[in-house]
LOTI-218164 format. One record per residue (C-alpha): residue number from 1; residue in three letters; x, z, y. Coordinates in pm, 1 decimal. Last residue first. Layout:
REM LOTI-218164
{num = NUM, residu = ALA, xx = X, zz = Z, yy = Y} $
...
END
This chain:
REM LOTI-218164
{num = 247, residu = UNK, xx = 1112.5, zz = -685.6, yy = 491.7} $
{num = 246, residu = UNK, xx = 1372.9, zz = -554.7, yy = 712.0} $
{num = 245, residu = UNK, xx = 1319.0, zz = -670.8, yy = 1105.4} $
{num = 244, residu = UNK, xx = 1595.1, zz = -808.2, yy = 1271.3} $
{num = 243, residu = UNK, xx = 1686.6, zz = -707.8, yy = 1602.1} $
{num = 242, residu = UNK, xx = 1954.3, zz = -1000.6, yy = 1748.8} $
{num = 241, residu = UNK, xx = 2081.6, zz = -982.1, yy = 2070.1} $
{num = 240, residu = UNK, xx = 1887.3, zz = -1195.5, yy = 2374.7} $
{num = 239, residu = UNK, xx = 1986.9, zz = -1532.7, yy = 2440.2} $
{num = 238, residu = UNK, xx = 2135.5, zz = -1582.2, yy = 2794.7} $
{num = 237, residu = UNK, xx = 1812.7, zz = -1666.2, yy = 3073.5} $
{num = 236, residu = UNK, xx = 1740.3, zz = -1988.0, yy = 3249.9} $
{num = 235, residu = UNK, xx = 1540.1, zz = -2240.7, yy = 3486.2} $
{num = 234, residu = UNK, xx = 1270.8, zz = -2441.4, yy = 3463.6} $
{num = 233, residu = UNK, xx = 1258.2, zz = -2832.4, yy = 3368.5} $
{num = 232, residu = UNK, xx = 1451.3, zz = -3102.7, yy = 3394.9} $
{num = 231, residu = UNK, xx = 1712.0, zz = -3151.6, yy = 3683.3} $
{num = 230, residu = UNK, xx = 1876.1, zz = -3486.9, yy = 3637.2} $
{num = 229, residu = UNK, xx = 1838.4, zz = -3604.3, yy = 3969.1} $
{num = 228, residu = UNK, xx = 1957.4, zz = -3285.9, yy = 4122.6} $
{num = 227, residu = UNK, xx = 2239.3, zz = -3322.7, yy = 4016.9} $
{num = 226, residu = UNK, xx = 2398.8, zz = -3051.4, yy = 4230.2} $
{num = 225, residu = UNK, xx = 2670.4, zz = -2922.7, yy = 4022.2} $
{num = 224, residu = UNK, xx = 2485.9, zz = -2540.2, yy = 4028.0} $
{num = 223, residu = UNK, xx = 2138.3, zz = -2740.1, yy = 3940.0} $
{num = 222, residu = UNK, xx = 2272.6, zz = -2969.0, yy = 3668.7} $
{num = 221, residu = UNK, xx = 2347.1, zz = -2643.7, yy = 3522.4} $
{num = 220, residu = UNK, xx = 2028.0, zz = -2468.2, yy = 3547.2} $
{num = 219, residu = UNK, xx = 1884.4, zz = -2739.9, yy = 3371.3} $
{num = 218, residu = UNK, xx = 2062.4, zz = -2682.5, yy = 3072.4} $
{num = 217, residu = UNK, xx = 1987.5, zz = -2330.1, yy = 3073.1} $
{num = 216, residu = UNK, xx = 1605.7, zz = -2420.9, yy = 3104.6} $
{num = 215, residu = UNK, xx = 1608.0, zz = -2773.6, yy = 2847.3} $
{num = 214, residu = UNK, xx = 1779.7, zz = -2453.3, yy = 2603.6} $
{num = 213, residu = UNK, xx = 1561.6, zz = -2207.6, yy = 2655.7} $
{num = 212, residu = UNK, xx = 1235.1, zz = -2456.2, yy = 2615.8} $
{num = 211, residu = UNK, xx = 1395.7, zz = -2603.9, yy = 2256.7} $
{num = 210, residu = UNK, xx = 1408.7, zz = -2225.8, yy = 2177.8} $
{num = 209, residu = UNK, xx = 1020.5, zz = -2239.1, yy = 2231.5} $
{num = 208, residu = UNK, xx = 972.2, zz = -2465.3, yy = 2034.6} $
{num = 207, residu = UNK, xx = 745.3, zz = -2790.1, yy = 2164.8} $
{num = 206, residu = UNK, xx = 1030.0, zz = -3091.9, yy = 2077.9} $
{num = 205, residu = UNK, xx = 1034.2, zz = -2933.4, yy = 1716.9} $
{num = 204, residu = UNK, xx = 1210.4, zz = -2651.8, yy = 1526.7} $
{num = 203, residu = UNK, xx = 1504.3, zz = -2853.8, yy = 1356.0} $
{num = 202, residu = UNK, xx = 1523.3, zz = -3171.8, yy = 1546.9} $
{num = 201, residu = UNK, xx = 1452.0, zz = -3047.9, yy = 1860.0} $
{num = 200, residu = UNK, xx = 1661.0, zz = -2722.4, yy = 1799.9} $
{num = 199, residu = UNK, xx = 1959.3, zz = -2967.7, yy = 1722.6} $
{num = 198, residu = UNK, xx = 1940.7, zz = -3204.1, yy = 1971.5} $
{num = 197, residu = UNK, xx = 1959.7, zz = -2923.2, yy = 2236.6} $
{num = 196, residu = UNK, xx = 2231.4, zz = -2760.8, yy = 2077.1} $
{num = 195, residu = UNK, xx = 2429.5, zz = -3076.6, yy = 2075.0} $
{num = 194, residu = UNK, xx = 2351.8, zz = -3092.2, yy = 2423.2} $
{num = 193, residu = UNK, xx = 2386.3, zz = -2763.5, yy = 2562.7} $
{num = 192, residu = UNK, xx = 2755.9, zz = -2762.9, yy = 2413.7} $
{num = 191, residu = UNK, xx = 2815.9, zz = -3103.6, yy = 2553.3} $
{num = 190, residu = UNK, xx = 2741.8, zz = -2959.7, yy = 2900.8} $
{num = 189, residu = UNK, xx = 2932.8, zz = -2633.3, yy = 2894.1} $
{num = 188, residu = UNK, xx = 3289.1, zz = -2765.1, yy = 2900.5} $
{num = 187, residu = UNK, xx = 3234.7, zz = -2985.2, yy = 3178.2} $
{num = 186, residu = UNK, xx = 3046.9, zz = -2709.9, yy = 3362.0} $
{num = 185, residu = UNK, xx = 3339.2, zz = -2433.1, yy = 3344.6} $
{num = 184, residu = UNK, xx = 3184.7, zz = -2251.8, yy = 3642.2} $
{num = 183, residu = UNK, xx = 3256.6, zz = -1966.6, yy = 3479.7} $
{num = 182, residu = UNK, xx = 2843.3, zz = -1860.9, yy = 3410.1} $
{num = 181, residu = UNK, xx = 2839.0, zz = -2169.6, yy = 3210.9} $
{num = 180, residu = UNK, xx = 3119.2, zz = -2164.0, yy = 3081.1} $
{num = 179, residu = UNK, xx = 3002.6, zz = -1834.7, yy = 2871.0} $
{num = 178, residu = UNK, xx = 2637.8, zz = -1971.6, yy = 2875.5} $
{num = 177, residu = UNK, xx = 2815.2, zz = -2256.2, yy = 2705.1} $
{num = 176, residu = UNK, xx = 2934.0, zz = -2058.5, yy = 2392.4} $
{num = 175, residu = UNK, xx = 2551.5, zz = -1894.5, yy = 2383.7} $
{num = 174, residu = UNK, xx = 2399.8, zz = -2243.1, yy = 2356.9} $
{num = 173, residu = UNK, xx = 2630.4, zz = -2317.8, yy = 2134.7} $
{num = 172, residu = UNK, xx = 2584.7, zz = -2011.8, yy = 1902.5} $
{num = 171, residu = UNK, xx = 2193.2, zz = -2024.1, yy = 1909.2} $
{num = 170, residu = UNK, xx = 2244.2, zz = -2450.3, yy = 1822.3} $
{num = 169, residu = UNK, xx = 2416.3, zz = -2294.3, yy = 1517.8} $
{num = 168, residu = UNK, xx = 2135.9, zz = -2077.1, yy = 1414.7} $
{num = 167, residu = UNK, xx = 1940.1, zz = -2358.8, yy = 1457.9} $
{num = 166, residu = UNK, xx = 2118.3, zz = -2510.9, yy = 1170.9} $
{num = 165, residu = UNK, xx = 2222.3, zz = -2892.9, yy = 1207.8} $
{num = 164, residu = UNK, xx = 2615.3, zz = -2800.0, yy = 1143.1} $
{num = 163, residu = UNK, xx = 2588.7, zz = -2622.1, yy = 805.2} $
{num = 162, residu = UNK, xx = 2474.4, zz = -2253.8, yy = 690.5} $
{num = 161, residu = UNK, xx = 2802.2, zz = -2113.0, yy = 623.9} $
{num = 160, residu = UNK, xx = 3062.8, zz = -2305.5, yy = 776.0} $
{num = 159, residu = UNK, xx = 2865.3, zz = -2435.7, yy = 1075.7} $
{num = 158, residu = UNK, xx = 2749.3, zz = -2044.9, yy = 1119.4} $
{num = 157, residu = UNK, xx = 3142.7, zz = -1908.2, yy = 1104.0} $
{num = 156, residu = UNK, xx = 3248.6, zz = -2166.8, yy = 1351.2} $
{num = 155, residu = UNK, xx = 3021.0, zz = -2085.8, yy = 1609.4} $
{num = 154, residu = UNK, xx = 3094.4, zz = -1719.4, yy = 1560.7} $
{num = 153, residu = UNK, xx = 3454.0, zz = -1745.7, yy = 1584.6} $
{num = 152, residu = UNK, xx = 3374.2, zz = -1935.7, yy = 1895.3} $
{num = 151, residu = UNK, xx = 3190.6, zz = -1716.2, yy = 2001.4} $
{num = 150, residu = UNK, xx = 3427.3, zz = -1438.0, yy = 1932.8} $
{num = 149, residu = UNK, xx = 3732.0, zz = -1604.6, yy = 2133.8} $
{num = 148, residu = UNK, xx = 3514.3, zz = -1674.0, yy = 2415.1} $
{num = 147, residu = UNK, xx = 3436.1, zz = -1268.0, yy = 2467.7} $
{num = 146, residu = UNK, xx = 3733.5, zz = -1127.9, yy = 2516.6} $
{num = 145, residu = UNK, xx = 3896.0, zz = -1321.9, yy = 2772.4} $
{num = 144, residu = UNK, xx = 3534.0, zz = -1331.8, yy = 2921.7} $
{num = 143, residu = UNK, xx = 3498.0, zz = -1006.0, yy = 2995.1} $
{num = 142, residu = UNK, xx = 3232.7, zz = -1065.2, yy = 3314.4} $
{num = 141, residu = UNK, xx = 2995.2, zz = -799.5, yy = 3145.5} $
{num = 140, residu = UNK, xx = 2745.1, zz = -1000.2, yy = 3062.8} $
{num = 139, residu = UNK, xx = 2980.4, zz = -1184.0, yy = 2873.6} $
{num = 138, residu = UNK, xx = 3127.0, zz = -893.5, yy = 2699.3} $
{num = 137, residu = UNK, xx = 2833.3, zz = -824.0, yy = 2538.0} $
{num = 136, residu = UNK, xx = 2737.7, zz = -1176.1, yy = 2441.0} $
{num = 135, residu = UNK, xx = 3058.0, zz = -1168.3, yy = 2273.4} $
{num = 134, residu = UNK, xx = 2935.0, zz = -828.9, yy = 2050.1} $
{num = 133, residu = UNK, xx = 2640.8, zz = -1003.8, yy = 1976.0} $
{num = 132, residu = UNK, xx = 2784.2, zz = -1327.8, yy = 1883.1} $
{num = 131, residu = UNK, xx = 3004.2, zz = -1141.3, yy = 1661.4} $
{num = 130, residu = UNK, xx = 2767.8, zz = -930.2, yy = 1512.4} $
{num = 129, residu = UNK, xx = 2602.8, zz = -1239.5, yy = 1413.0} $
{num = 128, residu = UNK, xx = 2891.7, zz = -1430.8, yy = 1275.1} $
{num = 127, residu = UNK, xx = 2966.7, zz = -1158.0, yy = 1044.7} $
{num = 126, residu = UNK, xx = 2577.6, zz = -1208.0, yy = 883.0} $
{num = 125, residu = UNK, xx = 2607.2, zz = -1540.2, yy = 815.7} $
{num = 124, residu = UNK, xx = 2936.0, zz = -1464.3, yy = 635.8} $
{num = 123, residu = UNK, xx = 3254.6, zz = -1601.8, yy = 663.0} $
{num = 122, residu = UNK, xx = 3451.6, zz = -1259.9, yy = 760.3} $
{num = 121, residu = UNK, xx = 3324.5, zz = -1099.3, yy = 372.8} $
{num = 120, residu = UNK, xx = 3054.2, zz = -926.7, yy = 343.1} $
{num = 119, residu = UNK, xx = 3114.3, zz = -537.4, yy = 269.8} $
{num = 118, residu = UNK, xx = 3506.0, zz = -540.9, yy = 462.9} $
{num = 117, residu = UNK, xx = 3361.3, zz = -791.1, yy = 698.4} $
{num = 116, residu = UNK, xx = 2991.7, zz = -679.0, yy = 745.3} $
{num = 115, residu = UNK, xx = 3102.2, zz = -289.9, yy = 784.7} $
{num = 114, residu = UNK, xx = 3366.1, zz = -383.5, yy = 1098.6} $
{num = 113, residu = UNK, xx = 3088.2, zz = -604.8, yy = 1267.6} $
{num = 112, residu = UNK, xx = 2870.4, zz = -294.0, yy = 1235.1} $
{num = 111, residu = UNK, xx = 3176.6, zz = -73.6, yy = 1388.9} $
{num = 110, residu = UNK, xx = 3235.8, zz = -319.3, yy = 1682.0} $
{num = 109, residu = UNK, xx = 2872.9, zz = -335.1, yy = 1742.3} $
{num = 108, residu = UNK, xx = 2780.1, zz = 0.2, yy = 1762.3} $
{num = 107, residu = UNK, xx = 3127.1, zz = 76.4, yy = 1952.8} $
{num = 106, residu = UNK, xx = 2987.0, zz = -143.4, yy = 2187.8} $
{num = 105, residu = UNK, xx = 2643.0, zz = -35.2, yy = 2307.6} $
{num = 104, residu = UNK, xx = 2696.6, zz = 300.8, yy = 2401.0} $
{num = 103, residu = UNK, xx = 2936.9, zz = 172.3, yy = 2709.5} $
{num = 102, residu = UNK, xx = 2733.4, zz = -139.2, yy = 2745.7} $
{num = 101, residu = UNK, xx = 2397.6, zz = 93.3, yy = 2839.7} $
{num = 100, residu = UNK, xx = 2256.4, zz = -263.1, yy = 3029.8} $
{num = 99, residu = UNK, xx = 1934.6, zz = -141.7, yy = 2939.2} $
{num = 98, residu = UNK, xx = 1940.3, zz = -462.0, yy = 2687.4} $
{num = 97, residu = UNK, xx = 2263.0, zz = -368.4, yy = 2524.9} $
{num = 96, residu = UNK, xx = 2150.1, zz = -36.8, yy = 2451.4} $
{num = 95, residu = UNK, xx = 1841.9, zz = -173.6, yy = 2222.2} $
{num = 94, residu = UNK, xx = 2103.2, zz = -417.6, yy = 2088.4} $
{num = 93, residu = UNK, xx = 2348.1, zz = -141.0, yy = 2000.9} $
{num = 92, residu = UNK, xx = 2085.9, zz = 4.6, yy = 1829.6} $
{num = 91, residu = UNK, xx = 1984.7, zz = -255.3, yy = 1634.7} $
{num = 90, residu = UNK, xx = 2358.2, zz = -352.7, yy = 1563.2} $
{num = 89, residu = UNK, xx = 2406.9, zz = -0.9, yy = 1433.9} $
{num = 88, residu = UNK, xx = 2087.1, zz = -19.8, yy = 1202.1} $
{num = 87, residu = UNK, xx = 2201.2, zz = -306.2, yy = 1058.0} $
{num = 86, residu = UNK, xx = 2547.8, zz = -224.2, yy = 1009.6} $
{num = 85, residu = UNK, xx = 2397.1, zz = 51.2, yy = 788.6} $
{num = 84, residu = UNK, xx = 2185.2, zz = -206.6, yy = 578.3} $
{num = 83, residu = UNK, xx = 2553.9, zz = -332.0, yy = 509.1} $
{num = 82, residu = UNK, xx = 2672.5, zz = 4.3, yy = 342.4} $
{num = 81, residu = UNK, xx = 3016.1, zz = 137.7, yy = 452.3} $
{num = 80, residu = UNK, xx = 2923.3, zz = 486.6, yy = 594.8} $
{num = 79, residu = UNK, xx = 2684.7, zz = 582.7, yy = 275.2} $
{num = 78, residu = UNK, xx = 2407.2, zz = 458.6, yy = 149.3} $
{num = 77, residu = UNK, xx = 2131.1, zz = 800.2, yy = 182.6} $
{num = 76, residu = UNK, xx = 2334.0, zz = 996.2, yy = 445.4} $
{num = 75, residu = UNK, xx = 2426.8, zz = 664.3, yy = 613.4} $
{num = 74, residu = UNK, xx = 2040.4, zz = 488.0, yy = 596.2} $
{num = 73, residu = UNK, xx = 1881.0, zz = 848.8, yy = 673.9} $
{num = 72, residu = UNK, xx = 2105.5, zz = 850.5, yy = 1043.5} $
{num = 71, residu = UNK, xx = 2088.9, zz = 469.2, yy = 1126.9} $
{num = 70, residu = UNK, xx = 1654.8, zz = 526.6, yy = 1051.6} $
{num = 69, residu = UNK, xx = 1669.2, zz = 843.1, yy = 1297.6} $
{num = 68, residu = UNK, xx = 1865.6, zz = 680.5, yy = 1590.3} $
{num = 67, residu = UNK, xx = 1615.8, zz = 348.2, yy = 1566.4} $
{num = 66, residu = UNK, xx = 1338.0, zz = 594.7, yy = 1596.2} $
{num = 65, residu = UNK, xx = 1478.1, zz = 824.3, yy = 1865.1} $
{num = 64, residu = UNK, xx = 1555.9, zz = 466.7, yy = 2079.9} $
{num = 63, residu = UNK, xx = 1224.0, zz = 291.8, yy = 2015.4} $
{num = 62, residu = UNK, xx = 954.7, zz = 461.7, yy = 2202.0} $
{num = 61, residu = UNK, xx = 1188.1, zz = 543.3, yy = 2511.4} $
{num = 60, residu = UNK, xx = 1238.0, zz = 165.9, yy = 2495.3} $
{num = 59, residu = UNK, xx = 896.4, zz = 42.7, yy = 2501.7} $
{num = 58, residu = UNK, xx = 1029.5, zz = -292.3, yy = 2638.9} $
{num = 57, residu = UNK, xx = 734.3, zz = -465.4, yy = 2429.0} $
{num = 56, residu = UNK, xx = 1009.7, zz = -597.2, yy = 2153.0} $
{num = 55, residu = UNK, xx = 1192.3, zz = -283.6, yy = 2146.2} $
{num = 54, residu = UNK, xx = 858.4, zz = -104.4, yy = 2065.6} $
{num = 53, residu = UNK, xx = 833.8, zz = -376.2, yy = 1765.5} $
{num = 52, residu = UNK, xx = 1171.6, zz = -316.1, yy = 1687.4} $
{num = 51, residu = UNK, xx = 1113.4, zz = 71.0, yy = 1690.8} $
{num = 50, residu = UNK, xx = 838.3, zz = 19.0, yy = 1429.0} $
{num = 49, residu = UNK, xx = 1022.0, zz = -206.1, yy = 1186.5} $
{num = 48, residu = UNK, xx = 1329.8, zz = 7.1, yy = 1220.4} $
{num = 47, residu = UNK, xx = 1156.1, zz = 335.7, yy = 1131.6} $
{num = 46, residu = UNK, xx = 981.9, zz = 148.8, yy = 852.4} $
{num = 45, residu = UNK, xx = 1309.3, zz = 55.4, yy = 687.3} $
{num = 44, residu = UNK, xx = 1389.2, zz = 428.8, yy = 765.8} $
{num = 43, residu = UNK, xx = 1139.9, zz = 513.0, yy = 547.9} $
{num = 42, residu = UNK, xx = 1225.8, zz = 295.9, yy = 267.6} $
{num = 41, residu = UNK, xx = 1608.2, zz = 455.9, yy = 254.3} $
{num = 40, residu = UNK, xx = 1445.4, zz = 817.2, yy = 173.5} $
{num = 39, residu = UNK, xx = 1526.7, zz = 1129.5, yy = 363.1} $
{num = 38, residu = UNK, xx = 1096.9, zz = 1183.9, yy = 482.7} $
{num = 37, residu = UNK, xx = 1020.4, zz = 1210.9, yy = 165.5} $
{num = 36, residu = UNK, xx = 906.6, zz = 951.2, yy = -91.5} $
{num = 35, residu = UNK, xx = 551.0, zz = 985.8, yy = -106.4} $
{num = 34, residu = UNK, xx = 464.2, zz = 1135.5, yy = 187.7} $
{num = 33, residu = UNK, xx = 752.7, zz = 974.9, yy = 411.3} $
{num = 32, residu = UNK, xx = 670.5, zz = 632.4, yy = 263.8} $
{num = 31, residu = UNK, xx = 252.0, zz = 676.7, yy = 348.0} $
{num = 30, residu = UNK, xx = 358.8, zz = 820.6, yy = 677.8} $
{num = 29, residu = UNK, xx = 565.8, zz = 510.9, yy = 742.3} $
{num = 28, residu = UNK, xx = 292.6, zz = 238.4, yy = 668.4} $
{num = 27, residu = UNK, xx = 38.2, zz = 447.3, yy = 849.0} $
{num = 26, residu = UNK, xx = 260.9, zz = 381.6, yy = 1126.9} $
{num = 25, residu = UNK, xx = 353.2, zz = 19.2, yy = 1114.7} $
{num = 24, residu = UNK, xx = -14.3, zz = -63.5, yy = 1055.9} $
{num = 23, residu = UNK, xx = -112.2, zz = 172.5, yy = 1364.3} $
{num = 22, residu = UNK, xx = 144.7, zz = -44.0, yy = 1601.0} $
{num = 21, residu = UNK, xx = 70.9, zz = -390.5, yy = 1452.7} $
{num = 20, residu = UNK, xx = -306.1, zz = -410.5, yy = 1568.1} $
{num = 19, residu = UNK, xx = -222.2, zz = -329.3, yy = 1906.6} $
{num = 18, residu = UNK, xx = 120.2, zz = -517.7, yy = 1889.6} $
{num = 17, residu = UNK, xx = -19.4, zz = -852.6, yy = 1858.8} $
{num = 16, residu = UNK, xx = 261.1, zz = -1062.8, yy = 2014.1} $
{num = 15, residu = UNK, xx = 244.1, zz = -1302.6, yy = 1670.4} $
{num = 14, residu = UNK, xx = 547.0, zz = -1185.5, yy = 1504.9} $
{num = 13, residu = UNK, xx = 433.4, zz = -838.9, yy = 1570.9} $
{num = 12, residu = UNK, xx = 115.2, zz = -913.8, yy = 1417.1} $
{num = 11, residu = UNK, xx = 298.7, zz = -1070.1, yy = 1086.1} $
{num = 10, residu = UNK, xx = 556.6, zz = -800.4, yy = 1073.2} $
{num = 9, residu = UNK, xx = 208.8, zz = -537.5, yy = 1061.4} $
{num = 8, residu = UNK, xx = 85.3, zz = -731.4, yy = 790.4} $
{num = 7, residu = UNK, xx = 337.7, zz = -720.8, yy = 596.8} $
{num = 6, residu = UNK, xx = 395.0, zz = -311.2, yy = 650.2} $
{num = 5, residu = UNK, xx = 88.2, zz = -253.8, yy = 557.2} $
{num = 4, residu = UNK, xx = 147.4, zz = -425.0, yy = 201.6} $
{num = 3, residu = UNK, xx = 429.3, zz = -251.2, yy = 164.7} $
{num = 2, residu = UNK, xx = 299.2, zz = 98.3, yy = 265.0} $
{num = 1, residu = UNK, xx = 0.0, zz = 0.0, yy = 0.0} $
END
């Protein structure tokens, strides 16, 4: 039954429907904490679910002492080298990250990145998240010595693993020109936005909204060269971290 509530909560969430997600979520994680204790692996699972969803809605407050409670059951019950561990560290580094809290932010990262390599392996799907995220850290804060190096580690680890047309790839360009982007580097960004482009069309469809992002950051940079001409449509914002959600 918490499984099965659970579902059906991801599914509202997915769809913006928090009102009906929130008591799903909830009865989902009392059912767990019943039956299984309130120490047990499956609740923090729905800790994470729930505080994403809060995450998602800006409910930070909401989601912080959850996220904090599901890292602390996942390391007593897993251990300090466990990959579900590095995802609870990179979801609460995101939810940092996103107040602009860099300080608490990136030791998260750096230590989930850490637990994905020795666990994972450094060419995994996975490893090339937490380095995007950790890059996308330093970007916002102006450390861009530091933080081209990772996306490009990054870029390469997702066209390794999952192949050169993944949208996961066109995430990692788009993030790699961002980087230029913000540098004035505009020669260097524009390809990036391209291929990306291209990509996300062909992958998700001309009406995703990732295809959207990318026509808006792309746009952005005709407008700081002045070609105006070519200006599309909207303007931009840097891809958020990654939350994921555990099934």
């Amino acid at each position: 039954m918490a499984l099965s509530l659970n579902n059906l909560a991801g599914l509202y969430s997915d769809q913006g429907r928090y009102a009906q997600a929130e008591p799903l979520y909830k009865r989902s994680l009392a059912i767990k904490e019943k039956a299984l204790g309130p120490d047990h692996p499956d609740v923090a699972t729905s800790l994470n679910n729930l505080a994403a969803m809060y995450s998602a809605q800006d409910r930070y407050a909401y989601a912080e002492p959850l996220y904090k409670r599901s890292l602390a059951i996942t390391e007593k019950a897993l251990g300090p080298d466990h990959p579900y561990l590095a995802l609870s560290l990179n979801n609460l580094a995101a939810l940092y990250y996103t107040q602009g809290r860099y300080a608490q932010a990136e030791p998260l990262y750096k230590r989930s990145l850490a637990i994905r390599e020795k666990a994972l392996g450094p060419d995994h799907p996975d490893v090339a998240t937490n380095l995007s995220n950790l890059a996308g850290l330093y970007n916002a804060q102006g450390r861009y010595a530091q933080a081209e190096p990772l996306h490009k580690r990054a870029l390469a680890t997702f066209e390794k693993a999952l192949g050169p047309d993944h949208p996961d790839v066109a995430l990692s360009l788009n993030s790699l020109a961002l980087m230029y982007n913000d540098q004035g580097r505009y020669a260097q960004a524009e390809p990036l936005y391209k291929r990306a482009l291209e990509i996300f069309e062909k992958a998700l469809g001309p009406d995703h909204p990732d295809v959207a992002r990318n026509l808006n950051n792309l746009a952005l940079l005709y407008h700081n060269q002045g070609r105006y001409v070519v200006h599309w449509r909207s303007l931009r914002r840097p891809s958020a971290p990654i939350i994921p959600m555990w099934p």
